[in-house]
N, C-alpha and C positions, 0 to 999 in steps of 0.2 A: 504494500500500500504506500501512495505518495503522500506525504505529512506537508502539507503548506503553510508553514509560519509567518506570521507580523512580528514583526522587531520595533517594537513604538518605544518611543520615552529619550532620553539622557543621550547625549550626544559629543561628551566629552571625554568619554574614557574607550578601551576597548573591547569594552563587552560583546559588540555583537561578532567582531572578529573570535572571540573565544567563544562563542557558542556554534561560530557555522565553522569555522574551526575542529572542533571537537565531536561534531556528526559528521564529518568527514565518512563517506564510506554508505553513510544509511541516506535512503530514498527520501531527500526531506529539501523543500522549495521555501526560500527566502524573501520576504518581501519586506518593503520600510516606507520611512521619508526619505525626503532629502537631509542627507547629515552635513552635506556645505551649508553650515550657516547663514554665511551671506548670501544665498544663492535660496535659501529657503525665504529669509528675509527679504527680499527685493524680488522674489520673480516677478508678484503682482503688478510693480512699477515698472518692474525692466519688459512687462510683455504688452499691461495695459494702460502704461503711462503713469507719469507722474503727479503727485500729488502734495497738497502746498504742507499740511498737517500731517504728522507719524502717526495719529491715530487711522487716518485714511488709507497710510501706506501701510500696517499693519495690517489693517482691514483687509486690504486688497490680499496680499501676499497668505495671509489667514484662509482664502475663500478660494483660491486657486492651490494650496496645500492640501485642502479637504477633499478635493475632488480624487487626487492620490491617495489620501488616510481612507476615505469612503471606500475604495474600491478595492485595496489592501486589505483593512480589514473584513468588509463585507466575504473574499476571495478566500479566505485564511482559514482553516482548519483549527489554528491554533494562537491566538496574540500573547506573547509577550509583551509586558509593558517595565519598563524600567525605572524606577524613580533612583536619581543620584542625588551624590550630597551635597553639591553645592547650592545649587537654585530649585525653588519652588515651581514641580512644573506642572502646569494647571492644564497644559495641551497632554499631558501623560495621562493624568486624571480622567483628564474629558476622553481619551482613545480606549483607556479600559472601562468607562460605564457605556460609550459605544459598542464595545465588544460586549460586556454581560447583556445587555439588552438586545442585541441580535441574539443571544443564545452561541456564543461563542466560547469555546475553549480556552480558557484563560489561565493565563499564570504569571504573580507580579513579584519583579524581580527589587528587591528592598535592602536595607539595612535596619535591623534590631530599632535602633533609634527611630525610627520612622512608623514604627507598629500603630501608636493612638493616633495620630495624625493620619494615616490608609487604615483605619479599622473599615468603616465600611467601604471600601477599593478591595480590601484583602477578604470581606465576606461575599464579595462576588467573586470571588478568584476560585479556582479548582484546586491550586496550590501558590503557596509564598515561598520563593525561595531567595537566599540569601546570599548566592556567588551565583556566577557563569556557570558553573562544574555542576551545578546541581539542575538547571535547565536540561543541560545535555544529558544526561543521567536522565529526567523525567521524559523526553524524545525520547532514548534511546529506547526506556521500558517500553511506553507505547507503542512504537515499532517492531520490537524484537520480543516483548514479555523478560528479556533477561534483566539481573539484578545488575547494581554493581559491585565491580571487586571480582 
């Protein structure tokens, strides 16, 4: 069976490299954002013009990213969604209550610290896990039924 993943959330570390990484080998489809920043930030402007206020450009650049999150995760078998430590991210949030409300396969990738703050993000999750290694390990069983180790 082919597993089609979303990779949503955090953009500054290399988590998704270590998880497509680490399924190396087993039948399993990748999909995300855009992780160039600038390029997430300004496509709106850079495709549909300019605009005088950040709120607007945001706006924009916001509304043509969803048309990719939409169809990713609507597409997806399975969302990952990642919350990091540095910044608050509210488009992470918003991609996993996307995903449990289609009735998607969810699993949100955290740190300890962050548990009361995604309590209810983590009660629609299937599972919360806590490193890259432990995604992969959760693909892996679904795919193959094996443990790790």
């Amino acid at each position: 069976m082919t597993l089609s993943v979303y990779l949503s959330g955090e953009i500054h570390t290399d988590w998704r490299e270590q998880i497509t990484a680490g399924v190396e080998g087993l039948d399993v489809v990748f999909s995300g954002p855009v992780t160039d920043h600038a390029a997430s930030d300004d496509c709106g402007v850079a495709i549909l013009g300019a605009e005088d206020t950040k709120f607007w450009h945001d706006h924009k650049g916001a509304m043509v990213n969803a048309i990719r999150t939409r169809k990713g995760i609507a597409d997806a078998d399975v969302v990952v969604v990642r919350f990091g430590e540095q910044y608050k991210q509210w488009n992470a949030a918003f991609d996993a209550g996307y995903a449990a409300a289609l009735g998607k396969s969810l699993i949100v990738l955290q740190r300890p610290e962050h548990d009361h703050a995604l309590k209810e993000v983590d009660a629609a999750a299937l599972a919360v896990a806590r490193d890259p290694v432990q995604v992969v390990e959760i693909l892996r069983y679904v795919l193959t039924g094996a443990l790790p180790g």
